[in-house]
C-alpha positions in Angstrom: 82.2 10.5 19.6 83.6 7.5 21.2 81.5 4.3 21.1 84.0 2.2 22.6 82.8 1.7 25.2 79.1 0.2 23.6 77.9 -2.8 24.0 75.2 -3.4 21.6 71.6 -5.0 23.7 73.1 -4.3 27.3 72.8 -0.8 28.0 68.9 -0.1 27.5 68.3 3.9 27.7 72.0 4.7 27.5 72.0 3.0 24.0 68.7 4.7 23.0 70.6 7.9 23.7 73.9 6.8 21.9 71.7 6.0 18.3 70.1 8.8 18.6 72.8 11.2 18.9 74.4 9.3 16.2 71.4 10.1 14.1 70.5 13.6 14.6 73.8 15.2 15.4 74.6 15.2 11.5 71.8 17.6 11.2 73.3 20.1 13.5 76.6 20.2 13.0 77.0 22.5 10.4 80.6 22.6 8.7 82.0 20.7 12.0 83.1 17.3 10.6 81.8 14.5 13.0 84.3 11.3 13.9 82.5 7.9 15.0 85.1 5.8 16.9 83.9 2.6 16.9 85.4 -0.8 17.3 85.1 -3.6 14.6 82.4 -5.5 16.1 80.1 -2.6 17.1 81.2 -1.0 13.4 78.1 -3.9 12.2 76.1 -2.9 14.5 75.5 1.1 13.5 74.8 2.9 10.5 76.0 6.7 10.9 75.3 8.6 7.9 76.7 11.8 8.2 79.8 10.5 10.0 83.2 9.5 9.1 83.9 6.1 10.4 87.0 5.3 12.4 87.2 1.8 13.3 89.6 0.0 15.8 90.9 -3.2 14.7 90.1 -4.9 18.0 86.9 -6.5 19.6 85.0 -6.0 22.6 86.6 -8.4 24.6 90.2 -6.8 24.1 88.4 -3.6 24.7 86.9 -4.7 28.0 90.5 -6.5 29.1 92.0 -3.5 28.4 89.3 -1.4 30.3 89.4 -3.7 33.7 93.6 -4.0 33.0 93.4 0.3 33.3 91.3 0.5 36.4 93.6 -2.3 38.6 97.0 -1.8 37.3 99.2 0.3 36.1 98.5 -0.8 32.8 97.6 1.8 29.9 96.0 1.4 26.6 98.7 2.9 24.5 97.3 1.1 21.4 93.8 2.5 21.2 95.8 5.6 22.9 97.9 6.1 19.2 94.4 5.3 17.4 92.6 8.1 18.7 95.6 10.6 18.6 94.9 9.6 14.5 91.6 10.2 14.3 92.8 13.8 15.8 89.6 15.1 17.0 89.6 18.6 18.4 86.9 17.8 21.0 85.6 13.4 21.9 82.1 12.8 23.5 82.3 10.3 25.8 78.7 9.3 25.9 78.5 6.0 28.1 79.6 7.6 31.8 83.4 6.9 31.7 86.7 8.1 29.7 88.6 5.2 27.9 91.5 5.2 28.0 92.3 6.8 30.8 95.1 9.2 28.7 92.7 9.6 25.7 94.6 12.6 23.7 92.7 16.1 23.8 89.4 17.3 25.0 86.6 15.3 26.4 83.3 16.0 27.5 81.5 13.4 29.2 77.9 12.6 29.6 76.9 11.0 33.2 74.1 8.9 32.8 74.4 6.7 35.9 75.0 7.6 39.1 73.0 5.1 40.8 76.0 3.9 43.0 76.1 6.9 45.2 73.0 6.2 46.6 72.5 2.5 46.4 76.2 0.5 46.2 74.4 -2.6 47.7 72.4 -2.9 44.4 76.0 -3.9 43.0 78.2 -6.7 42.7 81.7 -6.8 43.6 82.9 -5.9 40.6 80.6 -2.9 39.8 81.6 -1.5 43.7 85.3 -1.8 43.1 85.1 -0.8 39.6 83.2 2.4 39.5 85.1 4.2 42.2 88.2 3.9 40.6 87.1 5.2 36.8 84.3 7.2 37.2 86.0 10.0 39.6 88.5 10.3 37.7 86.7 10.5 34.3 84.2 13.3 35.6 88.0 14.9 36.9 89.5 14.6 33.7 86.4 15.8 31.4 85.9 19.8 30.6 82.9 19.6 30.6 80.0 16.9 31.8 76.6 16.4 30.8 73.8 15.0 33.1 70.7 13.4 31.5 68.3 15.4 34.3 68.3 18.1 36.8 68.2 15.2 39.1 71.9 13.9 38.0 73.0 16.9 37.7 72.6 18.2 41.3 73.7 14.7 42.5 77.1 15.2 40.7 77.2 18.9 41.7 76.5 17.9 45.9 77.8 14.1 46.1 80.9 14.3 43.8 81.8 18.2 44.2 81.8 18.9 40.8 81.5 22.8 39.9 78.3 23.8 38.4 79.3 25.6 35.9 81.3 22.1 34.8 77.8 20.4 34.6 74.7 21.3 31.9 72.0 19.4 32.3 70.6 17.8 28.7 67.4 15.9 29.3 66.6 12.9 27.1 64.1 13.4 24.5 61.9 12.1 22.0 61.1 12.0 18.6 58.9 14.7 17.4 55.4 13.5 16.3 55.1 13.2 12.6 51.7 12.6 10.7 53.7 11.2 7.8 55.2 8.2 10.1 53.1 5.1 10.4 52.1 4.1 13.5 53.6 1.0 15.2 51.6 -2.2 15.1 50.6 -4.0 17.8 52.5 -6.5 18.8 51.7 -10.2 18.0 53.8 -11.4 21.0 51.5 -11.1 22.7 47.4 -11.7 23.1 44.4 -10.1 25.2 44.9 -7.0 27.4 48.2 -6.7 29.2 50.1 -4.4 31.2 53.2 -3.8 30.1 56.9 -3.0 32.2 60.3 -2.8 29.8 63.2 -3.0 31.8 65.9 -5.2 32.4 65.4 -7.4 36.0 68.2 -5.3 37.7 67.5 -5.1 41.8 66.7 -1.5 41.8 64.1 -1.7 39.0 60.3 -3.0 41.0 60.2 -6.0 40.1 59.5 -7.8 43.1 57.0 -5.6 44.9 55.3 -4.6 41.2 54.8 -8.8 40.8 53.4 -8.9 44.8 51.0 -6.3 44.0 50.0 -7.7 41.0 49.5 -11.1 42.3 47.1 -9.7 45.0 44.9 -7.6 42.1 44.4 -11.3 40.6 43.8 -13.5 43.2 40.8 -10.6 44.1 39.6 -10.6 40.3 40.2 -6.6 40.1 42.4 -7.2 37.5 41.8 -8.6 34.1 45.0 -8.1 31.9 48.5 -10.4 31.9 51.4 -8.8 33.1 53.9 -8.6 29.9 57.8 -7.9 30.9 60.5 -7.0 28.5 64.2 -6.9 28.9 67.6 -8.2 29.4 67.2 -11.3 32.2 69.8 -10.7 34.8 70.9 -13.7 37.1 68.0 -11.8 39.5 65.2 -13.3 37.3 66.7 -16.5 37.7 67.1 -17.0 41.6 64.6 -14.5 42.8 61.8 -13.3 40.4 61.0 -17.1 39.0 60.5 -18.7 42.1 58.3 -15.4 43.5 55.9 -16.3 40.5 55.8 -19.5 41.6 55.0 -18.7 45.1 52.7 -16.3 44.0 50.8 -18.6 41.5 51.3 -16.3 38.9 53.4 -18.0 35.8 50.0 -18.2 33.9 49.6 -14.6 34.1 53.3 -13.1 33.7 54.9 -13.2 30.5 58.6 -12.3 30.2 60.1 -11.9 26.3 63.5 -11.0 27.0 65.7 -8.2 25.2 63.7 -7.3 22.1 64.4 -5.0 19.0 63.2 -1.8 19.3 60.4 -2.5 16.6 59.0 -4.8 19.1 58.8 -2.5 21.7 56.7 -0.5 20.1 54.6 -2.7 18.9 54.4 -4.0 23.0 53.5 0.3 23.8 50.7 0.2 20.8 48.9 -2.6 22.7 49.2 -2.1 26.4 46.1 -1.3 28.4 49.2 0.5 30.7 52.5 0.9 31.2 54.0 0.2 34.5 57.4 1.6 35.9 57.7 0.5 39.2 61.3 1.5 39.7 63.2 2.7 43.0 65.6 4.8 41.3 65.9 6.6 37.9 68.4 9.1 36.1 65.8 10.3 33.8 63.4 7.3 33.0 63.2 7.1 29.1 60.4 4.5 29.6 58.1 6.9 30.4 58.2 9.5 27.5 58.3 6.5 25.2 55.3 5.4 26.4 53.7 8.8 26.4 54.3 8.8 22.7 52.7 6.2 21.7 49.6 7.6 23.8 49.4 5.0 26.7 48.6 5.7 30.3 51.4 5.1 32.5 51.7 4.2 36.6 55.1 5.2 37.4 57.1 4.7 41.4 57.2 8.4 43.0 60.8 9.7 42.7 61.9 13.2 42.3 62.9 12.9 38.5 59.2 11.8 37.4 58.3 15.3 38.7 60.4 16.9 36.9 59.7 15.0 33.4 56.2 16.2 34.2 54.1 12.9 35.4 51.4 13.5 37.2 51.3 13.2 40.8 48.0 11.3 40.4 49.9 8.7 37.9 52.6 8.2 40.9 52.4 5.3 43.0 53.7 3.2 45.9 54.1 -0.1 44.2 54.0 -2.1 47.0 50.2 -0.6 48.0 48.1 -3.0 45.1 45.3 -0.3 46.4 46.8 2.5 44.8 48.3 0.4 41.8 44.4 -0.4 40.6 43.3 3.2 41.7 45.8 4.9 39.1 44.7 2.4 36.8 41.6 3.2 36.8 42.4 6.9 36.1 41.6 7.9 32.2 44.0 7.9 29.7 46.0 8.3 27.5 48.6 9.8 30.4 49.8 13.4 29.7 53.0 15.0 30.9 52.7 18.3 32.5 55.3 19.5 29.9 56.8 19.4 26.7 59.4 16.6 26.7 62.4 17.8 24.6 63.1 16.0 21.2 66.3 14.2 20.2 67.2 17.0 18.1 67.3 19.6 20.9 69.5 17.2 22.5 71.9 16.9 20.0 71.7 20.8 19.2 72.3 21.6 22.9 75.3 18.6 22.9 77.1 20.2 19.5 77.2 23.8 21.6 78.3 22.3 24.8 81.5 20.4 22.5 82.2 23.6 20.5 82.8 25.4 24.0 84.8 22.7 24.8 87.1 23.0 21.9 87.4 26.4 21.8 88.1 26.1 25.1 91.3 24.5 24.6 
């Protein structure tokens, strides 16, 4: 499995996914050897028992020079080209949406887990619109076989990007099973009094506006007691948009943003919430939500087609720009309960293992 392409605190859910494949596919490998290629910084950053270690002697920013150099030149990465061809993999995951480099030697099965851009390219910069089109065709071209995190992503590669469907297996994100032996989390001490609670980085497509307008109008009518409590990484969107909104809003008193925080700390954030919010406007899977589900809170989550099919309730579904129908589903019961099972990260990693041993066999 390739982590090149990680970047340790930026990638929220897709690095959730990453750790946890590198945790339970050890236990379902049987006498397949497993092959982490990781580069040196990122090497600090992950335990992998179970796993042989192959570590690039570069860093991330040669990596992402030599990324941006692939996608706008005809420039390729022969030196991390000859690396892998060492390592001498049968089969290489690609679990972070793109193939790097663009020659990597042998099989390759890729795992899709944003496709975001064919249905919104204004929530984009520059960069992201001019980048994407020219690596992530051709990765989902060159794979043999691609994994979509949902139903949802997998259709949309299967009708927007013409992929076969037999190319394409669907492997939904999962959870860890419950284990009476496991402590609970703590709550937090970030944080004090009832809140609601809303982890996600301040990306355009993720609420945050209309969540904070309907919010602002619950206080100012006294229908709502609890702080609003955001985690996440602060884009340049919390700066220029969402700061001065509080401000107009009166809210600052009330809102409390704590930036990107260790897992252990979201948890801890889950434990105490009154709810969870998760206003957003699109969604490959929406990891958020099963988290939150297993910790036992009650969740309000935006209406989009791959909330059905995780199993939320229609009556936990919301427009989040109706304050009406945010304080009606808050005043549902709880705890929240899907309408079924979510998978664990085990089955994940069992249904991955098959999907690469097709792959190399395939060969």
């Amino acid at each position: 499995m390739s982590l090149l392409s990680l970047r340790p605190g930026r990638v929220g859910g897709a690095e959730t996914y990453v750790r946890a494949l590198v945790r339970h596919l050890p236990g379902v490998a049987g006498g397949d050897e497993l092959v982490l290629v990781l580069d040196r910084e990122v090497d600090r950053e992950v335990d992998a028992p179970g796993w042989r270690k192959s570590v690039l002697p570069m860093g991330a920013r040669a990596l992402v020079a030599e990324r941006i150099l692939e996608a706008y030149a005809p420039w390729r990465a022969r030196a991390v080209e000859r690396f892998l061809r060492g390592v001498g993999a049968k089969v290489t995951l690609y679990p972070q949406q793109s193939i790097f480099p663009r020659e990597a030697p042998g099989a390759a099965v890729l795992t899709a887990v944003d496709v975001q851009h064919l249905f919104f390219p204004g929530n984009f910069g520059l960069f992201d619109r001019t980048f994407r089109p020219r690596v992530y065709p051709r990765s989902l071209e060159r794979a043999r076989h691609v994994i979509a995190i949902s139903e949802f992503t997998r259709r949309t590669l299967v009708e927007r990007c013409g992929l076969p469907p037999g190319k394409v297996t669907a492997v939904p994100f999962g959870v860890e099973p419950a284990d009476p032996a496991r402590p609970l989390p703590k709550p937090t001490a970030l944080v004090r009094g009832p809140y609601l609670y809303y982890p996600a980085a301040t990306y355009p497509h993720k609420g945050h506006e209309e969540l904070l307008a309907s919010y602002a109008e619950l206080r100012k009518r006294g229908a709502l007691a609890e702080r609003l409590v955001l985690s996440g990484q602060r884009t340049e969107l919390w700066e220029k948009r969402l700061l001065p909104l509080l401000r107009t809003l009166r809210i600052e008193s009330d809102v409390v943003h704590l930036g990107f925080l260790p897992y252990a700390e979201v948890q801890g954030l889950y434990a105490a919430a009154s709810a969870v919010l998760f206003p957003t406007r699109f969604e490959g899977f929406g990891l958020p939500v099963l988290e939150a589900v297993e910790h036992g809170r009650k969740i309000v989550t935006s209406r989009l087609e791959v909330f059905d099919e995780i199993g939320v309730p229609r009556s936990a579904q919301i427009d989040f720009e109706r304050p009406a129908e945010l304080l009606a589903a808050l005043g549902q019961p709880g705890p929240t309960r899907l309408e079924k099972a979510p998978a664990t990260w085990r089955d994940n990693a069992a249904r991955t293992i098959e999907i690469l041993r097709r792959a190399a066999r395939d060969q």
